[in-house]
N, C-alpha and C positions, 0 to 999 in steps of 0.2 A: 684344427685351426688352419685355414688354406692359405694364411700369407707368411707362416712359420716356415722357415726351413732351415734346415741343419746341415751344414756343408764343412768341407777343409777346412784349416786354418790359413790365409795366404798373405804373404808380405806387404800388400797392401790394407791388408786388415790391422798393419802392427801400432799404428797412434788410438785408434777405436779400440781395440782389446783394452790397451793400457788405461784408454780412460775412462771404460767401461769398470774394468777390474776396481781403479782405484776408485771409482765414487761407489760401488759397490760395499767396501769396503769400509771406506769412510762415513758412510750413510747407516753404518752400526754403533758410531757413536751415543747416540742417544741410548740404543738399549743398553750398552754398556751401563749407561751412568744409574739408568734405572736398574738394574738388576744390582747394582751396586748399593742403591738405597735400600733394594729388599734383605741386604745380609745386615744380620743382629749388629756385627761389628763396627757397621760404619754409623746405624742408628745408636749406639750405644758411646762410639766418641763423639757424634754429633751434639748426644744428649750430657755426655760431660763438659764437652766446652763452652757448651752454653750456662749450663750450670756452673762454673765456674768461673765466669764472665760475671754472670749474677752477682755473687758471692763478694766478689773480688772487685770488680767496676761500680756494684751496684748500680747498674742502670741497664732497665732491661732492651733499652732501643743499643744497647754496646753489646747486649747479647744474643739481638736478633741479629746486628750484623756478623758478629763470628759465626754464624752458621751460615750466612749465605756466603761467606769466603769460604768456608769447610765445604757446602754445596759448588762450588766454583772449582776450588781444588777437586774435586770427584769427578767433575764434568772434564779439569783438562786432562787428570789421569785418562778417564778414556778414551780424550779424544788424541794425548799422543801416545795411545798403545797399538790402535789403527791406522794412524798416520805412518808409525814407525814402521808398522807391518807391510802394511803398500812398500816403502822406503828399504825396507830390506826384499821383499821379492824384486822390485823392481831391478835390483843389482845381483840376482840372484838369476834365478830359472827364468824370468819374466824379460831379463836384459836381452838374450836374441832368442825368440818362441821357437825359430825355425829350426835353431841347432840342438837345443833341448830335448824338444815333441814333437819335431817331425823326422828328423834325422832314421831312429834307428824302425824296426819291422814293429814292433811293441810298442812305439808312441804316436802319439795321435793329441792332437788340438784341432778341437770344432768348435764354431761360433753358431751362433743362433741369428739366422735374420728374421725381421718381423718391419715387413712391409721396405723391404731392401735395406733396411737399416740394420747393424751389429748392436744385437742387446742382450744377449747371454753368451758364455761360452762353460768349456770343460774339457780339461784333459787328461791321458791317463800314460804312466809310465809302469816296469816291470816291476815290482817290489817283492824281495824274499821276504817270505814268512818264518816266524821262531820256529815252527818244527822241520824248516829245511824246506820245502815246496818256494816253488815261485808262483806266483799270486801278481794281481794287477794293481795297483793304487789310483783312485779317483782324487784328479786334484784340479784346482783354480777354478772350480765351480762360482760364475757368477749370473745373477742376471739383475739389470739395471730397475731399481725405482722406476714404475711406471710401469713397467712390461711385468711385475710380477701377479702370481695367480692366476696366469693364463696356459698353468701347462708347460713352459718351457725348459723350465730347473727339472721337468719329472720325464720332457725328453731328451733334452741333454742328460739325464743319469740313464736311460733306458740307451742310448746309444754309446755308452761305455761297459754296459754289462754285454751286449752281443756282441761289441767288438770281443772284450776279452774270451766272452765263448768260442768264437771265430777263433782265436789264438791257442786255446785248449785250456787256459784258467780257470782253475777249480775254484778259486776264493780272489775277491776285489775287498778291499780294504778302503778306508778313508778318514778325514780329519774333520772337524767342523768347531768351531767355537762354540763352548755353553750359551754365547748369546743368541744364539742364531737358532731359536726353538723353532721355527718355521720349517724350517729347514730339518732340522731333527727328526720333525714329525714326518716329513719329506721319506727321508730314507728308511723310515721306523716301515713306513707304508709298500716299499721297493723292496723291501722283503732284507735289510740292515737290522745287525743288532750290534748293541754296544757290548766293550769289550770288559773295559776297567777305568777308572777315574785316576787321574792324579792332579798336580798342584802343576799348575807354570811357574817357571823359577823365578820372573822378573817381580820387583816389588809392585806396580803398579797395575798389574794383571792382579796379584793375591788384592791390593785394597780394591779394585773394583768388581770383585768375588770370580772371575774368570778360573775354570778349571778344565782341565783335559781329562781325554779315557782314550783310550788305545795305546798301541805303541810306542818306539821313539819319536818325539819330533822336537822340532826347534820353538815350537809355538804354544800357547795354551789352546786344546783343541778339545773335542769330543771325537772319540774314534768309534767307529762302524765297521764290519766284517761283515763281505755278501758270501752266503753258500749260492754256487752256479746251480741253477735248476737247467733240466735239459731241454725245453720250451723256450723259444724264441719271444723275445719283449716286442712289442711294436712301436716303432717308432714314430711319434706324431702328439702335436700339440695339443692338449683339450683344457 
């Protein structure tokens, strides 16, 4: 794709990341809420309080509305588990890009232009591994609604793995939310495998079925381990 390019991260890119990142983000809302409708849990209170609205009100138009308030609650659990998550990177690693991920030899922030405009980015810092090795970590992979499936999530990851070859990284790591299957499938394909699954601690990640795999982190995520092959990836949009 000839109007892709993958460049530095630079200070005048720092309002465009931010608001790339967060609608990225935000615009996972929904599958949140669906993937929340697919766990037993949620269909099985949904199907008690309506049935006991039944029961109890005797009137079944007082029990279709508690469930569209149960649906309602489901939708903002999602929607401030993502909001919150913008909200704490923003004050986090995301608060100055420059000092973070460009500062030290091992970090790196690249944005994706597409047609001179920022609509993807992806960064990588140094991350120890449990058996003691130091390892890279892929992190703030985004790209914008509208620019996706054209390739640039798959070269933004392709130019995180030869940086880290370049550096002598055996193993790159990463995080991804359960919702974000697209994405999953993404790194399934990049040559990522998953590690282990666990629970996010927050309540409102557990009701809208949000679960993690890999190592520690602060988020409910799905983790990825790349073994470095010694073949260079190429970098470019398709």
């Amino acid at each position: 794709m000839s109007n892709c390019r993958i460049r530095l991260y630079q200070d005048s890119d720092y309002d465009r990341v931010r608001e790339v990142y967060s609608k990225s983000v935000k615009d996972l809302t929904p599958d949140g809420f669906y993937l929340a409708l697919r766990s037993f849990h949620i269909r099985l209170f949904i199907f008690i309080v309506f049935l006991l609205l039944l029961v109890t009100v005797r009137s079944f138009l007082a029990s279709i509305f508690g469930v569209v308030l149960m649906l309602i609650f489901v939708w903002w659990c999602s929607r401030d588990f993502f909001h919150s998550y913008v909200r704490v990177t923003f004050s986090s690693d995301m608060l100055d890009i420059q000092k973070t991920y460009m500062q030290g030899d091992s970090h790196r922030f690249w944005v994706a232009e597409y047609g001179g405009t920022v609509v993807g980015m992806v960064a990588v810092i140094p991350s120890p591994l449990v058996n003691g090795e130091m390892g890279m970590e892929l992190k703030r992979m985004a790209v914008i609604e509208g620019q996706r499936g054209k390739g640039i999530a798959t070269a933004l990851c392709k130019t995180v793995l030869d940086f880290a070859r370049t550096r002598g990284s055996k193993v790159v790591v990463l995080e991804t939310s359960t919702v974000q299957t697209t994405a999953q499938r993404m790194y399934v394909r990049m040559g990522f495998r998953k590690i282990k699954t666990y629970d996010y601690g927050k309540i409102k990640a557990r009701l809208i079925g949000i679960r993690a795999l890999a190592g520690a982190t602060d988020h409910g995520s799905m983790g990825f381990i790349y073994k470095m092959r010694n073949t260079a990836l190429k970098r470019k949009c398709i």
